[in-house]
C-alpha positions in Angstrom: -10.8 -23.5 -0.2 -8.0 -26.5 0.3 -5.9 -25.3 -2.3 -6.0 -21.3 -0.3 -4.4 -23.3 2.9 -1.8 -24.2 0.6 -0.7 -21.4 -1.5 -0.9 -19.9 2.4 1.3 -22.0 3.9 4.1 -22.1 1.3 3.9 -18.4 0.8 4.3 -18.4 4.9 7.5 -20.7 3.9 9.1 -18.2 2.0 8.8 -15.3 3.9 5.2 -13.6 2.0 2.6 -12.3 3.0 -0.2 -14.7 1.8 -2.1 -11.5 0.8 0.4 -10.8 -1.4 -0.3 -13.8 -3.9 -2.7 -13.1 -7.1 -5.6 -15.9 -6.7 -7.1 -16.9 -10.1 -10.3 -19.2 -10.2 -11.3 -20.7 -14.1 -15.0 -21.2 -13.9 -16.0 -23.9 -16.3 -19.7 -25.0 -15.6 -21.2 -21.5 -15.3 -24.1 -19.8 -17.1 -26.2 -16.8 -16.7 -30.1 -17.0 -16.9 -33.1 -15.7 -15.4 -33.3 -17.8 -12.9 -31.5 -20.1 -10.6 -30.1 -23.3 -11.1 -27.0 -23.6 -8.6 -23.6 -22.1 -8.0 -23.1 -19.4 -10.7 -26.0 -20.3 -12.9 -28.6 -17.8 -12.6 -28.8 -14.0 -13.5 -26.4 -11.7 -12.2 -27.0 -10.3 -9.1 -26.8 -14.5 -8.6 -23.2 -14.4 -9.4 -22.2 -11.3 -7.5 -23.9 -12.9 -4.3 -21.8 -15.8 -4.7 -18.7 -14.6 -6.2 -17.8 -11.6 -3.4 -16.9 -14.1 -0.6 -14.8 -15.5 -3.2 -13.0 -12.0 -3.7 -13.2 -11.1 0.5 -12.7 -14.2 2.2 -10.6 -15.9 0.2 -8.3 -13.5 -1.7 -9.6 -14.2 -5.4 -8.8 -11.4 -7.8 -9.0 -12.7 -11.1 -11.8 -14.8 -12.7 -11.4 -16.5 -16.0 -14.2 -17.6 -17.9 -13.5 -21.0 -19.4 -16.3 -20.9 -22.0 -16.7 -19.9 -25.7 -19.8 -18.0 -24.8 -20.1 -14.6 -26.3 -23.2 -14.3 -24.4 -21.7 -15.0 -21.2 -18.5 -13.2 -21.7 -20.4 -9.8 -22.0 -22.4 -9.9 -19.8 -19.7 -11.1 -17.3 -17.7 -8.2 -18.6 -20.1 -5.5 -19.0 -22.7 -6.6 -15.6 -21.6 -9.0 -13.5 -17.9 -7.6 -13.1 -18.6 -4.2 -12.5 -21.6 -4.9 -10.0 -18.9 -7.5 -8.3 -16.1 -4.4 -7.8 -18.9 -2.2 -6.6 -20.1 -4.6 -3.9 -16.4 -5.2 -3.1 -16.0 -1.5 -2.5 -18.6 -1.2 -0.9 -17.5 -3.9 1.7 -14.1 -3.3 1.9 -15.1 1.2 2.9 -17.7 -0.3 5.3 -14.7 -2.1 7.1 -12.8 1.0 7.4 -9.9 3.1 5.9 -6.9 0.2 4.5 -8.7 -2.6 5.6 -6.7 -6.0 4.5 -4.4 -3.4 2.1 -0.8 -5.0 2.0 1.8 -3.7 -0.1 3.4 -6.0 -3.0 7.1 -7.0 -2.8 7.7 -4.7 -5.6 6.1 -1.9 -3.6 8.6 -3.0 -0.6 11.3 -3.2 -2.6 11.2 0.3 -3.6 11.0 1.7 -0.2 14.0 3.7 0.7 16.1 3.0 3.9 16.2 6.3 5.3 12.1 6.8 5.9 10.5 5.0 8.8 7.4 4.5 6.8 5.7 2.6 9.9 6.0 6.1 11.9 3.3 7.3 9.2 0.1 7.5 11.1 -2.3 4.4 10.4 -5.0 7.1 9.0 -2.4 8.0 6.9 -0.7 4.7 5.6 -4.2 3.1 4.7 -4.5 5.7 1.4 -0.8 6.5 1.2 0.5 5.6 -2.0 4.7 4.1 -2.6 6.5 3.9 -5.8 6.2 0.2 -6.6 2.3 0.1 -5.8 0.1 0.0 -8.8 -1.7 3.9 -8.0 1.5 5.5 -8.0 1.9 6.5 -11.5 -1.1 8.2 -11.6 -0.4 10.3 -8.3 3.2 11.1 -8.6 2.8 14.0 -10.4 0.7 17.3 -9.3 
């Protein structure tokens, strides 16, 4: 994707990670049926194919459906989306503990001076959880 290279290069610019950036795509000319007719219109499994390069590769986290489809909507919400973040899973355990995990500037941004958090060992840091990351209120308390 062009537009990747360029939301890369300008976070680069200001000092972010490029990881760091939320990546929307709004998908327009999409349908689901029982068979295949192109790029996400075809049943689900279809979609999941196509859409979890989209998600790995390229950093997209969010997908907005740009039709008034009920039927399309569910079955996004309630097949397609949950197949896609258990492929993802899948992918991202079979590529080892904290593989591509960055922490957000707000994550940074609670980090307090006095720890060396890079002296926690990398087995360690890839399921460690910070104030400021999104896990942390449900692990903070025992």
């Amino acid at each position: 994707m062009t537009a990747n290279r360029l939301i890369d290069e300008a976070a680069v610019a200001a000092g972010r990670d490029p990881r760091e950036i939320r990546r929307l795509l709004n998908l327009f000319t999409v349908d689901v049926s029982s068979r295949s007719r192109g790029f996400l219109q075809g049943p689900p499994e279809q979609w999941v194919e196509q859409l979890l390069p989209l998600v790995l590769d390229e950093g997209v986290s969010t997908f907005l459906i740009g039709r008034d489809d009920p039927h399309l909507i569910q079955t996004f919400g309630q097949e397609i989306a949950p197949a896609l973040r258990d492929a993802v899973a899948k992918e991202r355990a079979a590529a080892g503990p904290g593989a591509g995990r960055v922490r957000t500037v707000a994550a940074l941004a609670e980090r307090h001076p006095s720890l060396d958090y890079d002296a926690l060992p990398q087995s360690l840091a890839a399921r460690s959880v910070e104030p400021g990351d999104r896990e942390y209120e449900g692990v903070r308390h025992s």
